[in-house]
PyMOL Python script that loads the backbone (N, CA, C, O; Angstrom):
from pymol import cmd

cmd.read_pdbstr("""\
ATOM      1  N   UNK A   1       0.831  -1.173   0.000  1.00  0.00           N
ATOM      2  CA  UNK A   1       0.000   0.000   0.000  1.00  0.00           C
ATOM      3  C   UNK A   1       0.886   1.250   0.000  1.00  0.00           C
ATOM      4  O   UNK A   1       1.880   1.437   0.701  1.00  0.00           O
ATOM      5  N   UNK A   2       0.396   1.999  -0.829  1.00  0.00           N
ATOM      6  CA  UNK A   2       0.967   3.264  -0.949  1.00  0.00           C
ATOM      7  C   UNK A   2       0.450   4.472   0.324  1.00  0.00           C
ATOM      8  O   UNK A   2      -0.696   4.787   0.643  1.00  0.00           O
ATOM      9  N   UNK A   3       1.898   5.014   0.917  1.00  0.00           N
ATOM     10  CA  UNK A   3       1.826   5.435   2.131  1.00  0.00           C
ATOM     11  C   UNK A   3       1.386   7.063   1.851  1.00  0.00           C
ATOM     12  O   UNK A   3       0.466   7.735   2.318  1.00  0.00           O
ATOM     13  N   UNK A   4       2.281   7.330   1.041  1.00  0.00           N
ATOM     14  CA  UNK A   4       2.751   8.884   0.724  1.00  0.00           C
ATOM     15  C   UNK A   4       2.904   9.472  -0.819  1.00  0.00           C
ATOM     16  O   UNK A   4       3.201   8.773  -1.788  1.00  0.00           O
ATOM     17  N   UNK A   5       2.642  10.893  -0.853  1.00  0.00           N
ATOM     18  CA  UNK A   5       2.851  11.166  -1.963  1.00  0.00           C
ATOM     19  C   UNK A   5       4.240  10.965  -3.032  1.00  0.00           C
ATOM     20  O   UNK A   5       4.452  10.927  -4.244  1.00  0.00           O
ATOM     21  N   UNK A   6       5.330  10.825  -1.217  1.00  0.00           N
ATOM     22  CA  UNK A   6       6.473  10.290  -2.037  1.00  0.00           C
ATOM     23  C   UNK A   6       7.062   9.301  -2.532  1.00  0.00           C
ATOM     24  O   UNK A   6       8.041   9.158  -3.264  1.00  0.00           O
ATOM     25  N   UNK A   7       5.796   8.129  -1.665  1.00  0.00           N
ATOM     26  CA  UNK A   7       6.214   7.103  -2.142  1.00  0.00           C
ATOM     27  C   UNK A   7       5.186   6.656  -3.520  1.00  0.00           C
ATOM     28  O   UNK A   7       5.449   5.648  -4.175  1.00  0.00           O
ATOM     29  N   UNK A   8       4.286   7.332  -3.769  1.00  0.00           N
ATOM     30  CA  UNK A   8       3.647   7.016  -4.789  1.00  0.00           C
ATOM     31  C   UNK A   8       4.497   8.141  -6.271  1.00  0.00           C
ATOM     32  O   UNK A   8       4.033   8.378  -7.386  1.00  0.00           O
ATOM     33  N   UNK A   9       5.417   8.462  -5.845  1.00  0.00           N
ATOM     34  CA  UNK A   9       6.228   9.309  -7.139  1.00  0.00           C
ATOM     35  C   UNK A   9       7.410   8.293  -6.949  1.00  0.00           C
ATOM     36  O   UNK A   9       7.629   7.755  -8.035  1.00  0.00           O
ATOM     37  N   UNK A  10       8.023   7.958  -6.235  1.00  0.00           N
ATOM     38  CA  UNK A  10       8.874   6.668  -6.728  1.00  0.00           C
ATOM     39  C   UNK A  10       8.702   5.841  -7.672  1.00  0.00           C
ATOM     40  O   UNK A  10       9.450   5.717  -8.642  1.00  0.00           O
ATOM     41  N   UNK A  11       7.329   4.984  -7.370  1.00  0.00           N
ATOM     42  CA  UNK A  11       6.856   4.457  -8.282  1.00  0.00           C
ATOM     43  C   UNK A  11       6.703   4.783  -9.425  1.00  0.00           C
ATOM     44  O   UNK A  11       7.323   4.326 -10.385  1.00  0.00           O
ATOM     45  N   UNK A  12       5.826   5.642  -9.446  1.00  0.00           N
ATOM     46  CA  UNK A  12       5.879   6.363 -11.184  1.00  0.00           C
ATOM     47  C   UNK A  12       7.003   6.444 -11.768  1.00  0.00           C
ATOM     48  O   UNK A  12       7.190   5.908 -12.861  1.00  0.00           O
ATOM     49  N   UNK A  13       8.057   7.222 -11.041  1.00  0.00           N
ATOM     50  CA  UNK A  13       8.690   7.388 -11.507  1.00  0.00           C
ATOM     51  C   UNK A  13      10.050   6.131 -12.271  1.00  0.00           C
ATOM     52  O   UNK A  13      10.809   6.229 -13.235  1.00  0.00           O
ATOM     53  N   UNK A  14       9.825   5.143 -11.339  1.00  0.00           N
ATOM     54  CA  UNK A  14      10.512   3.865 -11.729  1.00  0.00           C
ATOM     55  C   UNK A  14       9.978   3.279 -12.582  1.00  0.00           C
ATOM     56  O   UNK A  14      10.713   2.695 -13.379  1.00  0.00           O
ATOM     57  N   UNK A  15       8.203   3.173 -12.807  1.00  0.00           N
ATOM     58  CA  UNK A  15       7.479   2.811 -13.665  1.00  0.00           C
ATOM     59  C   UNK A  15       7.933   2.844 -15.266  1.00  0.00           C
ATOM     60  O   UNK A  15       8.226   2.022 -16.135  1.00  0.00           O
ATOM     61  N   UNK A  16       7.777   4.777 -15.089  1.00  0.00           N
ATOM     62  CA  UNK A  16       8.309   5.174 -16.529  1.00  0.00           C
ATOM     63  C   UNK A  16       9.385   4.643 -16.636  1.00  0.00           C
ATOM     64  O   UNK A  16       9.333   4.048 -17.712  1.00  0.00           O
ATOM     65  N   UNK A  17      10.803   4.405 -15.970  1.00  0.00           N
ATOM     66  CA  UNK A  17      11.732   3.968 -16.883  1.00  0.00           C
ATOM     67  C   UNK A  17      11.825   2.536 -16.990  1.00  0.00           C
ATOM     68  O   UNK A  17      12.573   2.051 -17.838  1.00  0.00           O
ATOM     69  N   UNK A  18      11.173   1.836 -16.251  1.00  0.00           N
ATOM     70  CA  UNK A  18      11.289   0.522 -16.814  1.00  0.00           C
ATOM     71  C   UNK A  18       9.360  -0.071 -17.271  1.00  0.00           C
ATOM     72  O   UNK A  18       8.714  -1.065 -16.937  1.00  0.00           O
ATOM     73  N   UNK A  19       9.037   1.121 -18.139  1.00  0.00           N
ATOM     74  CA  UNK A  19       7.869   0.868 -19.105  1.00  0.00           C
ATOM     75  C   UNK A  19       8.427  -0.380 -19.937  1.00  0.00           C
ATOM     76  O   UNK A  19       9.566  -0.826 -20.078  1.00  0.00           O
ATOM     77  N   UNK A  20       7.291  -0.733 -20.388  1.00  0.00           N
ATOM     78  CA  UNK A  20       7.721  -2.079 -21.955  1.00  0.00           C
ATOM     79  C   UNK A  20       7.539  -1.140 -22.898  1.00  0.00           C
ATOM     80  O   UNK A  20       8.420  -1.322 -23.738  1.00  0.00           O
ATOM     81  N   UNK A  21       6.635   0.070 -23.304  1.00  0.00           N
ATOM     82  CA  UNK A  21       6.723   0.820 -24.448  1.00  0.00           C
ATOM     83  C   UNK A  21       6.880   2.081 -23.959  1.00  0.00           C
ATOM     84  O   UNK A  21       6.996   2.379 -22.771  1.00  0.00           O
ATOM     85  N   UNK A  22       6.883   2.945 -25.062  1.00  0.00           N
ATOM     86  CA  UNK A  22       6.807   4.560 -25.031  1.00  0.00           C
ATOM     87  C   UNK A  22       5.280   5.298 -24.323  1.00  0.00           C
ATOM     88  O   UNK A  22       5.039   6.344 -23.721  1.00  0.00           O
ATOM     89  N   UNK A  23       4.467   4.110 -24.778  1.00  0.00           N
ATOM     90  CA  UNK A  23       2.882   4.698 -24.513  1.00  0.00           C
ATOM     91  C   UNK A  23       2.886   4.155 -23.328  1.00  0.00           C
ATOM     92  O   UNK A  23       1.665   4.046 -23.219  1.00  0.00           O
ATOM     93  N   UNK A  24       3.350   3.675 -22.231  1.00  0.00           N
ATOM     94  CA  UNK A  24       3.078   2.904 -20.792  1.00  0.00           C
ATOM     95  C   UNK A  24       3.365   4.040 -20.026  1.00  0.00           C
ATOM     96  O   UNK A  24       2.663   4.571 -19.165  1.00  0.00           O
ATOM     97  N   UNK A  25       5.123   4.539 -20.674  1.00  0.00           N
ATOM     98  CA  UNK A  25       5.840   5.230 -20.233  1.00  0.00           C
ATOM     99  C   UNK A  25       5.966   6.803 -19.743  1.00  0.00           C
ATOM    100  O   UNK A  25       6.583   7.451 -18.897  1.00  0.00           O
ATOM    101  N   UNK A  26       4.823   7.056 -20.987  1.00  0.00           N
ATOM    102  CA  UNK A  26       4.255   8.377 -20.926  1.00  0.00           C
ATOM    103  C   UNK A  26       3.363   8.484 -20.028  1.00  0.00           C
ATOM    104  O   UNK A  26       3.692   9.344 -19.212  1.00  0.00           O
ATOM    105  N   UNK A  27       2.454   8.041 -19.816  1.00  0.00           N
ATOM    106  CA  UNK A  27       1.731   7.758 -18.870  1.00  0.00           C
ATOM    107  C   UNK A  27       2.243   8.117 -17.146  1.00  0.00           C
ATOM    108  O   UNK A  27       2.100   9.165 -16.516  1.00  0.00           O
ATOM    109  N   UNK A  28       2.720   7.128 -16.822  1.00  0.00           N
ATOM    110  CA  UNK A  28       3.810   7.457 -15.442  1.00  0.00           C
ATOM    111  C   UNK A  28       4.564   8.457 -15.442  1.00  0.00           C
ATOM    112  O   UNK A  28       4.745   9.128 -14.427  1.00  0.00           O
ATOM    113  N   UNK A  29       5.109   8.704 -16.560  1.00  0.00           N
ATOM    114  CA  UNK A  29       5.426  10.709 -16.582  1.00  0.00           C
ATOM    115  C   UNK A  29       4.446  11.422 -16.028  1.00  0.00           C
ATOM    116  O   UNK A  29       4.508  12.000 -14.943  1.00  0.00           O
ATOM    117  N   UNK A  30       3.356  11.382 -16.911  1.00  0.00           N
ATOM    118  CA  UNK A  30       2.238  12.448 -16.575  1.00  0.00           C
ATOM    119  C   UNK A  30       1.868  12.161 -14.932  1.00  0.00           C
ATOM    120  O   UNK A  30       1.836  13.053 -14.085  1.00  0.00           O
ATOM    121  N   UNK A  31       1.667  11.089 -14.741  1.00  0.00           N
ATOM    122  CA  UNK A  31       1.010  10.734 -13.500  1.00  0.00           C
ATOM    123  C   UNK A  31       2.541  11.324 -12.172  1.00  0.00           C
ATOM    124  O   UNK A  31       2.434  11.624 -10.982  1.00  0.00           O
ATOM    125  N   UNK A  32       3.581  11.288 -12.912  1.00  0.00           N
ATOM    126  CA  UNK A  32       4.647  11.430 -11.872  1.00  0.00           C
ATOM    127  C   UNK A  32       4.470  13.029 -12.089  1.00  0.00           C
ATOM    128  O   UNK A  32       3.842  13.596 -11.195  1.00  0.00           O
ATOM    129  N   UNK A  33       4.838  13.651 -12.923  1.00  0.00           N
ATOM    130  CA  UNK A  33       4.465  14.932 -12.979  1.00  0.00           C
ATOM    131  C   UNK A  33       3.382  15.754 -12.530  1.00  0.00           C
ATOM    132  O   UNK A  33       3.438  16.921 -12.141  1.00  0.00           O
ATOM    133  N   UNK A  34       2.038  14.732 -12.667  1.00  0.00           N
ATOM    134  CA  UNK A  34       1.017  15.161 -11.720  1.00  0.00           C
ATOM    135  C   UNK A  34       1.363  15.686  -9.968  1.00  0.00           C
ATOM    136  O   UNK A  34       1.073  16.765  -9.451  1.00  0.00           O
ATOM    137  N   UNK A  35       2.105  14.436  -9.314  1.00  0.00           N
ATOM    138  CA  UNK A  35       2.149  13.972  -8.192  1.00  0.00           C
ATOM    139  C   UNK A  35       3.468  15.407  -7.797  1.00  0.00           C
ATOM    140  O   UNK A  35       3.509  16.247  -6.898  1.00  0.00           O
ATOM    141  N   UNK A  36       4.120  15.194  -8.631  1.00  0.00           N
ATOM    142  CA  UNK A  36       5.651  16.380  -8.076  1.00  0.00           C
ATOM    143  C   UNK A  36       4.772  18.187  -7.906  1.00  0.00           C
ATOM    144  O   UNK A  36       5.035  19.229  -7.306  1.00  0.00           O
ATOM    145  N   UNK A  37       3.886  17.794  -8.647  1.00  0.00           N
ATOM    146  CA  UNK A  37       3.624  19.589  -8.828  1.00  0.00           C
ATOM    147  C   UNK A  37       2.895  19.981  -7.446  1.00  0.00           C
ATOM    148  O   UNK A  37       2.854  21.145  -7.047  1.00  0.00           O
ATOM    149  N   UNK A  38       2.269  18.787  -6.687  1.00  0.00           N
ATOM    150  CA  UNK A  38       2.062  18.848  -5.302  1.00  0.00           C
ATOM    151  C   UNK A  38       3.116  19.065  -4.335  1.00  0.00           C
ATOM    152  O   UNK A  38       2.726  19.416  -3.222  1.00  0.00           O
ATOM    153  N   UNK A  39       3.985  18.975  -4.454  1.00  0.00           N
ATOM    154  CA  UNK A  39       4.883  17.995  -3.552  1.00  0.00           C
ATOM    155  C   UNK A  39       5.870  19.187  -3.513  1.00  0.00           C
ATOM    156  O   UNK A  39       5.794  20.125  -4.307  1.00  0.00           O
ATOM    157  N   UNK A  40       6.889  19.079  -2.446  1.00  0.00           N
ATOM    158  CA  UNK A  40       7.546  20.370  -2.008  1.00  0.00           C
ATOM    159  C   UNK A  40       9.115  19.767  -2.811  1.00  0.00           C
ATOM    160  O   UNK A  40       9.373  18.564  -2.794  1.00  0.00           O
ATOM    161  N   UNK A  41       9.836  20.546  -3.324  1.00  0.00           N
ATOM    162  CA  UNK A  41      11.133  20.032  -4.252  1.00  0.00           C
ATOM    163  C   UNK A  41      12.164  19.445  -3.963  1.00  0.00           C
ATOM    164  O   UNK A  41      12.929  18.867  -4.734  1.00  0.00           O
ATOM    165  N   UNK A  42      12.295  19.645  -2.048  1.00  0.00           N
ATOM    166  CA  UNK A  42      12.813  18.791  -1.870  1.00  0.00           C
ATOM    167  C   UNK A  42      12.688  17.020  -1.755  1.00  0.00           C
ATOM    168  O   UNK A  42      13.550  16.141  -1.775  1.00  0.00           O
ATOM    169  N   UNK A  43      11.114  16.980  -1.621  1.00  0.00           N
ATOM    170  CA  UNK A  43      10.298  15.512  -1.548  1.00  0.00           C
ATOM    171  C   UNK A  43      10.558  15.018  -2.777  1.00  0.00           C
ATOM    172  O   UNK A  43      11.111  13.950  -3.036  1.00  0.00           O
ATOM    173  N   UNK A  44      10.023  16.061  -3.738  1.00  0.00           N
ATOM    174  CA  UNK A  44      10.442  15.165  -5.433  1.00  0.00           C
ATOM    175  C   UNK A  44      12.172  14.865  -5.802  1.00  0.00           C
ATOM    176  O   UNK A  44      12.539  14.040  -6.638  1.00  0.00           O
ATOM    177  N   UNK A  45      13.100  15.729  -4.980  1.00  0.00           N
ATOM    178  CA  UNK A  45      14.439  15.473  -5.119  1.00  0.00           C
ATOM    179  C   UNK A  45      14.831  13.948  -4.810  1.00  0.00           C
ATOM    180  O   UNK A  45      15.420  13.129  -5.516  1.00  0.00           O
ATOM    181  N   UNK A  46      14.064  13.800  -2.932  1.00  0.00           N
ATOM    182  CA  UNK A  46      14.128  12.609  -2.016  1.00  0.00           C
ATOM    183  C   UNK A  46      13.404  11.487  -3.322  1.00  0.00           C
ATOM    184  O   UNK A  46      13.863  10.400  -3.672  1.00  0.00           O
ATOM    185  N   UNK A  47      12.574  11.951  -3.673  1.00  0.00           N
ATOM    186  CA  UNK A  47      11.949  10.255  -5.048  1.00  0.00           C
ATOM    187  C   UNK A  47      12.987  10.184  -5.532  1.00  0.00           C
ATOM    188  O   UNK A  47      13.724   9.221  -5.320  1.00  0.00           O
ATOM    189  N   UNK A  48      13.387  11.408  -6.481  1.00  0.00           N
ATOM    190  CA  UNK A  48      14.325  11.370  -7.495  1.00  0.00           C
ATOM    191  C   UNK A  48      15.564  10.040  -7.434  1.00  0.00           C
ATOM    192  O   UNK A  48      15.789   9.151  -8.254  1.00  0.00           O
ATOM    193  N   UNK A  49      16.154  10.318  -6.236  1.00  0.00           N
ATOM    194  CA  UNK A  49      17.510   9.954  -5.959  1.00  0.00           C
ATOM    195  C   UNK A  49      17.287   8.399  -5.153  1.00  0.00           C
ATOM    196  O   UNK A  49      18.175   7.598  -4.863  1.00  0.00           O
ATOM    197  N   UNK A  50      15.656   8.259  -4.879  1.00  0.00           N
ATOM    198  CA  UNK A  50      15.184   6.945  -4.125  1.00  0.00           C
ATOM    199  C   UNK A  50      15.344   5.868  -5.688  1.00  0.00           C
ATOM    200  O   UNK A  50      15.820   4.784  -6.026  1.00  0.00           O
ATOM    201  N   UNK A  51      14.664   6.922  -6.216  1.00  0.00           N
ATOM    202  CA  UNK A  51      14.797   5.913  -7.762  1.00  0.00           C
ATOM    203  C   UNK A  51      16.011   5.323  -8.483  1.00  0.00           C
ATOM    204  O   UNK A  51      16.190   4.453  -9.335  1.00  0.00           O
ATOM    205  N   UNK A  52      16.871   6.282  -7.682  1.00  0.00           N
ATOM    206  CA  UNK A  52      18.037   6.486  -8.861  1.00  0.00           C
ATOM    207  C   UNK A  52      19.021   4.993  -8.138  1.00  0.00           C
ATOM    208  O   UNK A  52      19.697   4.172  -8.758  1.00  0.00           O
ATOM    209  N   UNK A  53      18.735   5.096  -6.537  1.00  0.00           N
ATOM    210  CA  UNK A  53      19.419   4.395  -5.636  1.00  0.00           C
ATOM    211  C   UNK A  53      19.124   3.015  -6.026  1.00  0.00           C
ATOM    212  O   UNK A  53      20.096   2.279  -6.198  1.00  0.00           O
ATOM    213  N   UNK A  54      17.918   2.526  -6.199  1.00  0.00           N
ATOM    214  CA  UNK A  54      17.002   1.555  -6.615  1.00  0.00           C
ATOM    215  C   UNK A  54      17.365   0.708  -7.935  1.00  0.00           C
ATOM    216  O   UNK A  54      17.543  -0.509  -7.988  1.00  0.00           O
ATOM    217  N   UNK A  55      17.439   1.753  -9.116  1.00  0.00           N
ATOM    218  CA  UNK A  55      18.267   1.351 -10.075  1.00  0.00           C
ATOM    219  C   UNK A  55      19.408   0.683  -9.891  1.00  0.00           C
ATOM    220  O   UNK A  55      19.635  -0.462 -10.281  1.00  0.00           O
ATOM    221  N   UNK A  56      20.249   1.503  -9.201  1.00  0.00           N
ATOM    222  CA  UNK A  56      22.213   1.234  -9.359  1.00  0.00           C
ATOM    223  C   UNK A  56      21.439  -0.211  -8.676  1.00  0.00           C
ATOM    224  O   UNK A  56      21.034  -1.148  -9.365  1.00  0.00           O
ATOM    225  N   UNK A  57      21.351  -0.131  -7.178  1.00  0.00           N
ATOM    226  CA  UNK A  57      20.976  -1.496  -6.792  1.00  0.00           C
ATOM    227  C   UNK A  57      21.022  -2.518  -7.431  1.00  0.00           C
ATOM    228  O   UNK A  57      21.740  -3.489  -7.193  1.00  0.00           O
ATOM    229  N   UNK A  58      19.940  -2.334  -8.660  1.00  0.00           N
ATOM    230  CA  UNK A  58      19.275  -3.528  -9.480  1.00  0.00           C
ATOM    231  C   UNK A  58      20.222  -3.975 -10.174  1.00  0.00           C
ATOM    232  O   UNK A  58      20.493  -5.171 -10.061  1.00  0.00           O
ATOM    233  N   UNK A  59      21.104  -3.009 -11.225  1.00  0.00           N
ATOM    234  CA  UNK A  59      22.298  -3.036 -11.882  1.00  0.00           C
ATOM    235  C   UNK A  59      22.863  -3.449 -11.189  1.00  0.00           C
ATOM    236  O   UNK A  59      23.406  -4.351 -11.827  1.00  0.00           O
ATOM    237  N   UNK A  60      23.440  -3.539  -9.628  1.00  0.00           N
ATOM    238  CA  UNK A  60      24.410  -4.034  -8.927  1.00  0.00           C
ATOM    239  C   UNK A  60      24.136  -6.028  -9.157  1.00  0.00           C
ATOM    240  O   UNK A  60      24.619  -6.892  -9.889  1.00  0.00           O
ATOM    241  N   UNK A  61      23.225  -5.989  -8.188  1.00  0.00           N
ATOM    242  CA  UNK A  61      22.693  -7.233  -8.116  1.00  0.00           C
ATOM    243  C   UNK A  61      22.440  -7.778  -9.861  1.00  0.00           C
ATOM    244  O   UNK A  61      22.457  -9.008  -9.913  1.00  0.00           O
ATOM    245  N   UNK A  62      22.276  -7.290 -10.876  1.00  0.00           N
ATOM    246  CA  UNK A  62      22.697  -8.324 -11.968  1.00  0.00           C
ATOM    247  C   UNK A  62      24.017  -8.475 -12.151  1.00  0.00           C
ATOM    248  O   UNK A  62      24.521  -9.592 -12.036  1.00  0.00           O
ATOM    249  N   UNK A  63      24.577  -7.647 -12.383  1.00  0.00           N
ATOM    250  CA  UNK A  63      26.209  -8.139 -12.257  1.00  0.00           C
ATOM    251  C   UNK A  63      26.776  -9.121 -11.646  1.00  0.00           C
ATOM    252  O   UNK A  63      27.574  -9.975 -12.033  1.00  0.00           O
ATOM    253  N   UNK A  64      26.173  -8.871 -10.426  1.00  0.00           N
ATOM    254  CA  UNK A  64      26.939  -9.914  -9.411  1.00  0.00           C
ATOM    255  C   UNK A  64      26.481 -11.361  -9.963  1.00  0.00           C
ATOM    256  O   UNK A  64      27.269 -12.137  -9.422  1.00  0.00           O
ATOM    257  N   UNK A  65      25.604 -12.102 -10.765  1.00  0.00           N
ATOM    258  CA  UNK A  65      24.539 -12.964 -10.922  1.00  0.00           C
ATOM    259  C   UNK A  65      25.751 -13.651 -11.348  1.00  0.00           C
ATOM    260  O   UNK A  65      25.692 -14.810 -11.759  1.00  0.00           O
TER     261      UNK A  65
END
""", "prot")
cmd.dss("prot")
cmd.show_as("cartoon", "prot")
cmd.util.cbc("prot")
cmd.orient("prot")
């Protein structure tokens, strides 16, 4: 369950980049863009860099495989 506005812009925002198409992808933009224009800049910074952390992670852990 989604707690917070910031944790529901994580999502989106991870969404969009690991969409299967362009049209999924756009979508979770808008919806992430929806969600940031609420949200104070440092909260959308805190997604930003939650996402970004999340990624390397993932990239980490395939490598290691």
């Amino acid at each position: 369950m989604i707690k917070d506005n910031k944790e529901a812009l994580t999502l989106a925002l991870a969404l969009a980049i690991t969409a299967p198409n362009d049209k999924k992808a756009e979508k979770c933009v808008k919806i992430a863009d929806s969600l940031a224009k609420n949200m104070k800049r440092k909260d959308v910074e805190l997604a930003m860099k939650d996402v970004l952390d999340k990624m390397i992670d993932s990239l980490k852990e395939k490598k290691d495989e």
